[in-house]
N, C-alpha and C positions, 0 to 999 in steps of 0.2 A: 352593417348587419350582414354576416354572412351568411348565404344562402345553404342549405345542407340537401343535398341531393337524394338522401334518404329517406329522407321524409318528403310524404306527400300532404301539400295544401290547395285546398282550392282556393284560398285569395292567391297564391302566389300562380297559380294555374293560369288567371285572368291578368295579369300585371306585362307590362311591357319591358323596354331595356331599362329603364329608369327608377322603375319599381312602383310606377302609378298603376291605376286600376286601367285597361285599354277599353273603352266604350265598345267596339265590334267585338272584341273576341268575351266579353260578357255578355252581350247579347244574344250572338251566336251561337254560344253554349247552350244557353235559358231558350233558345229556339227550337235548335236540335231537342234538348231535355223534352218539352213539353210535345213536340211532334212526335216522340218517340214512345209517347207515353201514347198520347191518342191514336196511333198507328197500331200499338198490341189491344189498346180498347177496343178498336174500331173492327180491327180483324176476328179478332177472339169471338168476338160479341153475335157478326155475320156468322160465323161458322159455327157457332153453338145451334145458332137461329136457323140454321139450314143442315143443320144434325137430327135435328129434333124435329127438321119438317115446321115450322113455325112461321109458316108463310101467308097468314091469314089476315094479318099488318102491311102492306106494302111501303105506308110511308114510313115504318120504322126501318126495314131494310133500306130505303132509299137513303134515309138520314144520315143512319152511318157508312154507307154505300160514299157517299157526297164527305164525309168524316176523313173516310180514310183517304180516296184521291184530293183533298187537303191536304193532308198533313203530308201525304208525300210534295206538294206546293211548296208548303214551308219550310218543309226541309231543306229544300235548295237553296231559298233563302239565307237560313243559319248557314249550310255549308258554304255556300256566297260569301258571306260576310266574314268566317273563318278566313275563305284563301284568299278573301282581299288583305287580311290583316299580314298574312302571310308573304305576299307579294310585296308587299309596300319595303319603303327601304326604311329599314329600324337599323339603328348605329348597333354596335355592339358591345353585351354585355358593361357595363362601368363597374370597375371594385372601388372600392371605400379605401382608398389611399392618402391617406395622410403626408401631410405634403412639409417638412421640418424648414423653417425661415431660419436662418442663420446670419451672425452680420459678419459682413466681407470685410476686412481692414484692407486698406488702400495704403 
């Protein structure tokens, strides 16, 4: 199967030299992704809430006060587990070569 550099996939996003799926750099991704999400939630949410003067709640500001210095946590996490994938020694690239058996007369 040849890979086409044109096209973008995310199975082939997460796959290693071999073309398996790589456990850290799927995870990593899915880590990043949802920190990333919680982090404009978390933000947006505070600053709306302190626009508006909406400070009549404390443990709602606390919650997502505690939300977002999380997800900055896990983000590291996922970025961790990125550059460890990164770092590690991965053979390189294998193409699909068809390899032709011929018989040798002697």
């Amino acid at each position: 199967m040849k890979v086409d550099i044109a096209k973008f996939s995310w199975a082939e996003m997460c796959n290693n030299s071999k073309g398996k799926t790589s456990a850290s750099l799927f995870c990593g991704l899915v880590i990043l992704l949802v920190c990333a999400l919680s982090f404009f939630l978390a933000a947006s949410t505070i600053g709306l809430m302190l626009l508006f003067k909406y400070e009549k709640n404390i443990d709602v500001i606390n919650f997502f006060s505690n939300l977002l210095m999380q997800s900055i946590g896990f983000s590291a996490v996922g970025a961790s587990l990125l550059g460890i994938h990164r770092l590690s020694k991965d053979k390189p690239v294998e193409e699909n070569k068809i390899e032709e058996h011929g018989t040798s007369q002697q």
